[in-house]
N, C-alpha and C positions, 0 to 999 in steps of 0.2 A: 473453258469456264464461261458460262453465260453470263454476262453484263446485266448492271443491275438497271429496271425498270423505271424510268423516271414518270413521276406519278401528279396530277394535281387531286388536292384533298377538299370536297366540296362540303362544306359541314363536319366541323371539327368538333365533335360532342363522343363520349363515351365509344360507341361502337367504332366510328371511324377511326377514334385513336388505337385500339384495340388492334384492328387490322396493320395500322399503320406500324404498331410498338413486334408482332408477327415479321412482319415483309422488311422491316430497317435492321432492328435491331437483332432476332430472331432466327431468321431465314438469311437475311440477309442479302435478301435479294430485289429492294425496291429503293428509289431513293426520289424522297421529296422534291420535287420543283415547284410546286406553289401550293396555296393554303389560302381556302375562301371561308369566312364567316361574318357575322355581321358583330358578336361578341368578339373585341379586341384583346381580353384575356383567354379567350382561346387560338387566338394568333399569335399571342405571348407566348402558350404552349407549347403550339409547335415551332416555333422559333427554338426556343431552349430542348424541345427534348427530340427533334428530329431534322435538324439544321436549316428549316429553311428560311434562306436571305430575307431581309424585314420587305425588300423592293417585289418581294412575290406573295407579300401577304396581303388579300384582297376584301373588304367589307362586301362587297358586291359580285355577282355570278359576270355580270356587264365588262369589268375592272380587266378579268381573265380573259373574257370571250373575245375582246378586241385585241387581244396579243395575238389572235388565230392558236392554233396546235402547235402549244408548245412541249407538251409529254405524247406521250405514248396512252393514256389511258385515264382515268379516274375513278377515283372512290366516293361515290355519292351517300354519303352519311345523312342529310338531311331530314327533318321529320317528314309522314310520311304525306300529307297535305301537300309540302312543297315536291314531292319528285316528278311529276309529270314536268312541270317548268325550269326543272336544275337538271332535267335528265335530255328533254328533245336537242336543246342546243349545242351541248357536247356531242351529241350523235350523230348531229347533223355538222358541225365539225369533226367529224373522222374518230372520234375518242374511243378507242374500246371501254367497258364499265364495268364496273364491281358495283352493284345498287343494293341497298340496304331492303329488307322484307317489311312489310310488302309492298310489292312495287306499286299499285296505283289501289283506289279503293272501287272501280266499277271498271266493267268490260269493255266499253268502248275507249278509254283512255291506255287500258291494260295494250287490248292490239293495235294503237296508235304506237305506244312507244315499240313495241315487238315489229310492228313494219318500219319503223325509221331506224333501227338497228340493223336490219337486214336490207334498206334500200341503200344502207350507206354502207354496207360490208363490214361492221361494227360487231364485234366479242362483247355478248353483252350477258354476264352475270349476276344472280341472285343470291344475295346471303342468307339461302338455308342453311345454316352452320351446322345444323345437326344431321343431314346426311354426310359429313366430314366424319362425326364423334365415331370413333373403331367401332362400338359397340352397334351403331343401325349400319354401320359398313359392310361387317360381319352380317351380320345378319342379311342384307342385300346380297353379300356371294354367295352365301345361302339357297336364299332363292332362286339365284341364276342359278344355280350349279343342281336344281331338280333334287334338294335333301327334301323339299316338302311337298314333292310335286306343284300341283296346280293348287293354288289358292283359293282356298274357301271363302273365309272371313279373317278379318282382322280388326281386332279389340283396342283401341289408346286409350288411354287418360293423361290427362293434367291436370295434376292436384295445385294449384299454388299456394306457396304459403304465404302466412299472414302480413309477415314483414314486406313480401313483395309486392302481395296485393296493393298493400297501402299506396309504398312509395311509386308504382306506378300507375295502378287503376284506380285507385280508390280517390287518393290526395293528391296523386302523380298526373304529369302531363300527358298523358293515354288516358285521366278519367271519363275522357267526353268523344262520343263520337262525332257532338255537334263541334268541337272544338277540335282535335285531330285530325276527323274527316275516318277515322277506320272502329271498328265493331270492335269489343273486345276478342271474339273468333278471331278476326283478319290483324289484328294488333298481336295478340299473342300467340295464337294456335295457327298460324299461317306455315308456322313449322312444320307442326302436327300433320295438319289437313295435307300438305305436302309430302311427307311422308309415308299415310296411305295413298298417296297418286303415285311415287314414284317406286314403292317398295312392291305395286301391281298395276305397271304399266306396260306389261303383256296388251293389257288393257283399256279402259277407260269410262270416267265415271259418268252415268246416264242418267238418273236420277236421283234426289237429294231430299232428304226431311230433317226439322231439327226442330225443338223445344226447350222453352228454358226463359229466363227475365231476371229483373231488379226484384227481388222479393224478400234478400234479406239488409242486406247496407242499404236503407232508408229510414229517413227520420223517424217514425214509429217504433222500429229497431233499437232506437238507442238504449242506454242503460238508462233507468229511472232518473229524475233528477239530472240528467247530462247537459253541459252549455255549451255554447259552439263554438270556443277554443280553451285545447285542455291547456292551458298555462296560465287563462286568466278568468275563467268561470266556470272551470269544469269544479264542484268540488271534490277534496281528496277522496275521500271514502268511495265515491261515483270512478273514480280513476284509479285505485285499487283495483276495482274488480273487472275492468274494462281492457281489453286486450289490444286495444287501438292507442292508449295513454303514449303520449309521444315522448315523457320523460323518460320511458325506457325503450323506446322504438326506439328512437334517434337519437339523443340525448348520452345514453349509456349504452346502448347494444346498435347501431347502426350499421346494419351488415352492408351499406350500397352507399357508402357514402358520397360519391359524385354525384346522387340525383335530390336528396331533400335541400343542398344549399347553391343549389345554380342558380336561384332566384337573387343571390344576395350579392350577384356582379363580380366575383370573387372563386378562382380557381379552389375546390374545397378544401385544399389542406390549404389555404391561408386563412379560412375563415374562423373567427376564435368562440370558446366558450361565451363567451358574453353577445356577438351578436349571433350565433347560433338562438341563444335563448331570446334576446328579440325580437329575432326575426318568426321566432315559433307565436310570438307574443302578439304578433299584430299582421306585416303583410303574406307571410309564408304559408302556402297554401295548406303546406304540410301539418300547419298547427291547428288547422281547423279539425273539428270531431269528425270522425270518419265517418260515422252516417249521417252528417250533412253536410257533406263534402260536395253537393251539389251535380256528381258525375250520372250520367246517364248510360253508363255501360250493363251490363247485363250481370248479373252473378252467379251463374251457373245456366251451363247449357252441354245440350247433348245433339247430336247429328245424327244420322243414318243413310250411309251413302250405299246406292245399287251403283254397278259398275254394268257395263256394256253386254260382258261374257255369263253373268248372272251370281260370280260373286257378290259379296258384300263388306261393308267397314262399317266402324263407327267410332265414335269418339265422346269423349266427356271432357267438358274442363269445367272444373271450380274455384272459386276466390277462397282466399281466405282459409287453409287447408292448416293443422295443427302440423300434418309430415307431410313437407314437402314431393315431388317426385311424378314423374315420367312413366308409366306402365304400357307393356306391350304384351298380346295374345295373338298369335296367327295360327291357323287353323289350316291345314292342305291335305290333300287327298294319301300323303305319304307319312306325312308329322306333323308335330305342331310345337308352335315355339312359345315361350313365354318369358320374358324377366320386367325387370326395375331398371332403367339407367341410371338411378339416383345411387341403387347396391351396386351396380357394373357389372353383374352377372346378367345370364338367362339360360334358360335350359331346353334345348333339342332333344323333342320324343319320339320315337317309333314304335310303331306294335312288334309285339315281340312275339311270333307265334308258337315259341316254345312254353308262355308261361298265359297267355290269353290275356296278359296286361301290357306293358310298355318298358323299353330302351330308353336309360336317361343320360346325356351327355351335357355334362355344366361349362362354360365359355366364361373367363374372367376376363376385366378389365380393369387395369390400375387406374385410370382415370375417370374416377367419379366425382369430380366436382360438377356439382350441381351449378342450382338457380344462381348462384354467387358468383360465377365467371366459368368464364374458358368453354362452355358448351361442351364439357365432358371429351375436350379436347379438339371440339371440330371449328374451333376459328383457325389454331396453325392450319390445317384441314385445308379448309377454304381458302387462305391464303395460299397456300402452297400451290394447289391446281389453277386457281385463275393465275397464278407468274407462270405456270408451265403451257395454258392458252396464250397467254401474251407472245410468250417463248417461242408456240409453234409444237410445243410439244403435246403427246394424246393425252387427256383429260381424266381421270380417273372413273371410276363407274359412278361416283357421287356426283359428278359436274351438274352443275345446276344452270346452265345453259336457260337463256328465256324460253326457248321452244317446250323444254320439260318443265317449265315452271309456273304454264299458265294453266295447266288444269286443275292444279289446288287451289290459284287464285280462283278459277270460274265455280270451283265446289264451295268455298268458303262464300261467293256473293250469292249462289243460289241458296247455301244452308241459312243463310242473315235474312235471306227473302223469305226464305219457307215459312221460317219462326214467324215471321210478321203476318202474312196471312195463312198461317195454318194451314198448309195444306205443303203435299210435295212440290218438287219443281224439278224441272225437266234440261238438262244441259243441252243448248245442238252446239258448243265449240265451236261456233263458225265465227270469222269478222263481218 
């Protein structure tokens, strides 16, 4: 029986608990040794829901680093602003990593940390959780396995929906790429972009175009008559018909509830009906109208990647989507695939030269929970293979290893670039 993994937890926010509640309690295969945040009700947390001793819970990255290596590893949760500086010090103490997506927002900082992992012999992991989900797994032995032959093209989208939008891009802590430091592309579809790099990386991708902007969540946008917080000047009639109205976003339908009350100092289930509705009422960012929510992220964009070999991808993501969901199309000299991850099916075709049309094979998957958790199954996923690198054991075909995980980062900063000055852009991969 392999011994469980003693871990420290750098940024104890949603995702990193996430992995943490997988590998403790789940897997059963990791166990806490300290806990860094600067919020002390999240050092509360994991105190109570993951044992670690009050003497290993740290405000500061400083607090930990002078005890030298005391785990084996960490789980850098942090937003995505602070990981170059919560990421070099642990590597350069010996720490293997589990790093949250995406790893840095520009290329020169990207293969700073990717050489201080490898100059220090450091396991150093990326949370694409959704190369874990069965369903792009599947589909990856797929590929391997020559059912589509060689790769033509391949079609994504990301539709998001509304309720998402909000609470993360829109009113959410992701609205600003002046404020985060990452693109809506690299905040969100870092997955995505990842995705087509590693589901045709036979390959690699050579040039890059993309299109797209703020054109509809801004002020002009608004519903007629709209003020800028619906709880103290929106009037009702104006908030009826507005799809952004935060009394029933959050209020009565809050599908994500750990992100609209982390402002209020206060673990979210302890936070009550009454300052819920105050905090909507004056400082909660949440409360303010969603097209003057003051974010400067993009709301819809599309990309157009050429690859090396002279295949091709592409991708779409939108805000604000009425159904939500994930859409896949690959095209190969043999078949072609296409489903939903949000339905958990997709369907493998071949020509059939008996009938002059095509061979259809449908693939289920129990596990379609969507945008509301679990990555359609691929956080155990991801937990599971980075314990079996810890372990020493071979990695799964999903391994999100940093050496495979820079070239989605380099196509998402050349796709942010193109958009900006209209025109392609050209990858050389080099440091």
């Amino acid at each position: 029986m392999m011994r469980t993994i003693p871990i420290v937890v750098v940024g104890c926010g949603d995702r990193a608990t996430v992995y943490c509640e997988e590998g403790v309690h789940n897997l059963k295969t990791m166990q806490i040794a300290a806990a860094v945040d600067p919020d002390t009700e999240r050092l509360k947390y994991m105190r109570e829901h993951f044992g670690v001793p009050q003497e290993k819970c740290f405000t500061d990255i400083e607090d930990v680093l002078r005890q030298g290596k005391i785990a084996d590893c960490v789980i850098n949760g942090t937003m995505d602003s602070l990981h170059l500086r919560t990421t070099l010090p642990f590597l350069q103490q010996g720490y293997d990593m589990l790093l949250e997506k995406p790893v840095v927002n520009n290329a020169v900082d990207l293969f700073t940390i990717k050489r201080t992992a490898q100059e220090n012999g450091c396991k150093l992991m990326i949370c694409h959780v959704l190369r874990y989900a069965p369903f792009y797994r599947k589909i990856k032995e797929l590929i391997l396995s020559g059912e589509l032959g060689e790769i033509v093209h391949i079609d994504t989208s990301e539709r998001v929906g509304v309720f998402h939008s909000s609470v993360s891009y829109v009113r959410g802590k992701w609205n600003s790429e002046r404020e985060c430091g990452s693109s809506l592309l690299l905040a969100k579809c870092c997955h995505d972009i990842d995705l087509l790099c590693w589901l045709n990386n036979d390959t690699v991708p050579a040039e890059v175009f993309s299109i797209g902007g703020r054109n509809f969540l801004v002020p002009q946008k608004a519903p007629e008559g709209a003020g800028t917080r619906c709880l103290v000047d929106c009037p009702a009639e104006v908030r009826e018909r507005c799809i952004f109205d935060v009394q029933s976003m959050y209020l009565d339908n809050c599908m994500l509830p750990w992100y609209p009350w982390q402002c209020t100092g206060k673990n979210w289930q302890d936070v009550t009906h009454e300052e819920k509705v105050q905090s909507l009422k004056t400082y909660n960012p949440h409360g303010v109208c969603a097209y003057k929510a003051g974010g400067d992220l993009v709301d819809h964009q599309q990309v157009s990647i050429t690859f090396a070999n002279g295949s091709t991808a592409g991708h779409t993501l939108l805000l604000s989507c009425m159904k939500a969901g994930r859409r896949i199309w690959i095209t190969g000299t043999r078949g072609e695939l296409e489903g939903n991850v949000d339905d958990g099916t997709f369907s493998l075709r071949k020509y059939d030269k008996k009938t002059s049309t095509y061979t259809e094979k449908i693939f289920d998957f129990i596990d379609t929970q969507g945008e509301t958790g679990g990555h359609f199954g691929g956080d155990r996923g991801l937990v599971q293979d980075f314990c079996a690198v810890i372990q020493g054991r071979t990695p799964s075909v999903s391994c999100t290893s940093i050496e495979d995980s820079v070239n989605g980062h380099l196509t998402v900063f050349a796709a942010d670039a193109a958009r900006k000055v209209n025109r392609p852009v050209r990858l050389e991969g080099k440091e």
